[in-house]
C-alpha positions, 0 to 999 in steps of 0.5 A: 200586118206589114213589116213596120208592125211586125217588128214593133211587135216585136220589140213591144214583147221584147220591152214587155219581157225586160220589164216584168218579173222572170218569175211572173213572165214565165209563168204567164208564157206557160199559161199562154200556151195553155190558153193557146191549146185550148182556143185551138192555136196550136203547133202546126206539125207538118214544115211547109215552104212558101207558096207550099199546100199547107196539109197540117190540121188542128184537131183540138181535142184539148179544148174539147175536154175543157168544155166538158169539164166545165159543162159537167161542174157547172152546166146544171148550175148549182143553188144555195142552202141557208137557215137564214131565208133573208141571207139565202134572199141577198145572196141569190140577188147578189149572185143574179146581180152579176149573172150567176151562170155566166159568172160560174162559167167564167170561173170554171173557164180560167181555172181547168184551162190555167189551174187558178180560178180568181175574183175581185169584189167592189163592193157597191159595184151592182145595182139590181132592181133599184138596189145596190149590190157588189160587184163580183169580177173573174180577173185573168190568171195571166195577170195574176200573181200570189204571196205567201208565208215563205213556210206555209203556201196556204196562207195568203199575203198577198195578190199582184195584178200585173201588165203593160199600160202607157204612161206618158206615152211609154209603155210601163209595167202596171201593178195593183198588189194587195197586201197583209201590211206590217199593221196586220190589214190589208192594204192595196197600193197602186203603182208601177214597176220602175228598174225592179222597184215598184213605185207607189203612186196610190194606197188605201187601206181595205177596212176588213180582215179579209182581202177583196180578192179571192183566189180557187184551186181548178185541180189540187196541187202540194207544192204550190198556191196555183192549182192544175188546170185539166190540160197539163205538159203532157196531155199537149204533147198527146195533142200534137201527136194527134195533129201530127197523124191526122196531117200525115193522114190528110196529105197522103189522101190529098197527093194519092186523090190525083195520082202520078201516072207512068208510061213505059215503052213511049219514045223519049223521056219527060212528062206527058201531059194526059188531061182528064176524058181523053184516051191516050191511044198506045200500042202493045208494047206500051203501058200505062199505070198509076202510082197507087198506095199499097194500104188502105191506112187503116193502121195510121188511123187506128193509131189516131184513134189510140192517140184520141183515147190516150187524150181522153184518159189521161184527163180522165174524160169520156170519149162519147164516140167510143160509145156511141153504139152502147147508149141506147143498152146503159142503165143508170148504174151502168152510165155511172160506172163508166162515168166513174173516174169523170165523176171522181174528177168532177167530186174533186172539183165540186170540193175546191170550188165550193169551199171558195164560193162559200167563203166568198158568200161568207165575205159578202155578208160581212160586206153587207152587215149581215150575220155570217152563216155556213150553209151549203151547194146544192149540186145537181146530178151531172149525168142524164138519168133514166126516168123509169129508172128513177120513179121506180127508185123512188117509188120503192122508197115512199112505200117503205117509208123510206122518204117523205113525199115533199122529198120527193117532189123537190127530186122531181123537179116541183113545187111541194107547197104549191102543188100541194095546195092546187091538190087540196083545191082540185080535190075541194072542186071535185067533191063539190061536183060529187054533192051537186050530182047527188043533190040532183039525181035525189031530186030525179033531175 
């Protein structure tokens, strides 16, 4: 990037500061660091000079634990549970429309690494084996802003989308705000920001009580409608001490793996240039000796791994290397008790997610005319299991009666109708080869 980009960058991010709201541009700025850490554009730690080795090294351990939160919310997927099979049928369509998985991931992404997690539906926006479905849109929480009663955070009155777009070959502020207008529905104009007025150029109204927005807490919070994400002020500051340590660590070795040496008792003064597989021939009096280091750092690393596991428990996540010489001896119980406070975490989110997902299933069945209905998540056990473990679990439990066996085959993974039916047929197959034999060995053949 030459200069003349530089500095028009430059001046684009001063115009674009001018122009958004203070409120909006610092919180957008502190979730542009969020998403910085969590992609590993970290702080370098260690100052280099031009033309200077650059030791410094990103250990990114932030975006580390915000994958395995995800992966522990939604790895395993999550299904659905309706009285109603035909609204049970829309939804999974729906949902399968816009690719569920990766639809949940997204949601889980934004919200442990901005706290808030939002989706846009456009209804009719999907067409899915021939027939048309909404369309479901994870939008960025840098773009995002709330409204709401000045006295009660939980209730919504609005939502602004916010950035930059060029008009009329200037860069102007752009805003959708959806809102509960003076009428009581909600309205969505579009515009953009012009000396701190918002300029109206579009408005529909939206013709239900609900907005086409909704909006999802990633971890509780009291004093905002934004919730936490999984990587806070704090934990980044644990982050940079450990990029501080593993530089510091990896400069040591780099300048002591070519150690300075000194000779005494050599006539003159300076530096001798000694290349490597030649012997400097010396006599007595004279001696040679490199400058080595007087530890092994067994304290500067013992301190980074001090550093790695503050991280790891202060976002209440599981450092897999400090127990990786303990797997092969952990039970279930075991597992879940030093799961305990990952699980806790995860219970908690399961919580927030869920109740928005299910009001946003509730949305889309009044978008498609359909009668509204509760139902519920399923979700799967986030820890692997031992098996043996399990089948005598549930071995235990049929034979006190404790369970019906189509309980248990849902646990195991199968089909109850269907394999009950093979299990009748293969029965039915096996008594008709019992009678053929007997009807034969009657006959002596």
């Amino acid at each position: 990037m030459g200069f003349i980009d530089t500095f028009r960058n430059t001046l684009i991010d001063r115009l674009t500061d001018f122009l958004i709201p203070p409120d909006l541009l610092a919180r957008r700025r502190e979730l542009a660091g969020y998403r910085n850490y969590r992609a590993g554009k970290q702080d370098k730690q260690l100052k280099t000079k031009p033309l200077q080795i650059d030791d410094n090294i990103i250990m990114n351990f932030t975006g580390l634990v915000i994958d395995r939160s995800v992966s522990m919310l939604f790895g395993k997927g999550l299904t659905f549970d309706y009285e109603s099979d035909a609204i049970e049928e829309y939804l999974d369509n729906v949902w399968a429309a816009n690719r569920k998985e990766i639809l949940l991931h997204k949601m889980g992404l934004t919200g442990a690494e901005s706290g808030t997690w939002y989706i846009k539906i456009i209804p009719d926006g999907k067409i899915y084996h021939g027939k048309t479905y909404p369309r479901l849109i994870v939008l960025d929480p840098l773009l995002m802003s709330i409204e709401t009663m000045p006295d009660d955070m939980e209730t919504i009155t609005g939502y602004n989308i916010t950035y930059m777009i060029k008009k009329d070959g200037k860069e102007v502020v752009f805003r959708e705000r959806t809102y509960f207008n003076e009428s009581g529905a909600w309205q969505i104009d579009n515009g953009y920001m012009q000396h701190d007025r918002f300029i109206v150029e579009e408005a529909a109204i939206w013709q239900y009580d609900f907005p086409p927005i909704i909006h999802g807490k990633n971890l509780p919070t009291i004093e905002t409608p934004y919730g936490d994400p999984d990587v806070t002020a704090d934990v980044i500051e644990l982050q940079d001490r450990i990029n501080l340590t593993s530089s510091n660590i990896s400069k040591i070795l780099r300048l002591h793996a070519h150690p300075i040496l000194v000779g005494k008792g050599f006539a003159g003064q300076g530096a001798i240039d000694v290349e490597p597989g030649k012997l400097l021939n010396t006599t007595e009096t004279q001696e040679i000796y490199a400058v080595e280091m007087q530890s092994d750092l067994a304290s500067s690393q013992q301190y980074l791994m001090t550093m790695r596991q503050s991280l790891f428990d202060v976002t209440r996540t599981v450092d897999i290397s400090s127990i990786s010489d303990k797997l092969g001896a952990l039970t279930n119980f075991g597992l879940r008790v030093l799961y305990q406070d990952a699980l806790a975490k995860n219970e908690t989110k399961k919580r927030l997610y869920g109740d928005a997902i299910l009001e946003l299933n509730r949305r889309l069945l009044i978008l498609a005319g359909m009668s509204e209905d509760e139902g519920q998540i399923e979700w799967p056990d986030p820890l692997p299991i031992s098996e043996q473990e399990e089948i005598a679990g549930l071995t235990f439990d049929i034979q006190n009666e404790l369970v019906s066996k189509q309980t248990i085959s849902g646990k195991r993974g199968y089909n109850y109708e269907a394999e009950a039916e093979r299990i009748n047929a293969e029965k039915a197959q096996g008594d008709n080869i019992g009678a053929i034999l007997l009807q034969n060995f009657n006959r002596g053949t």
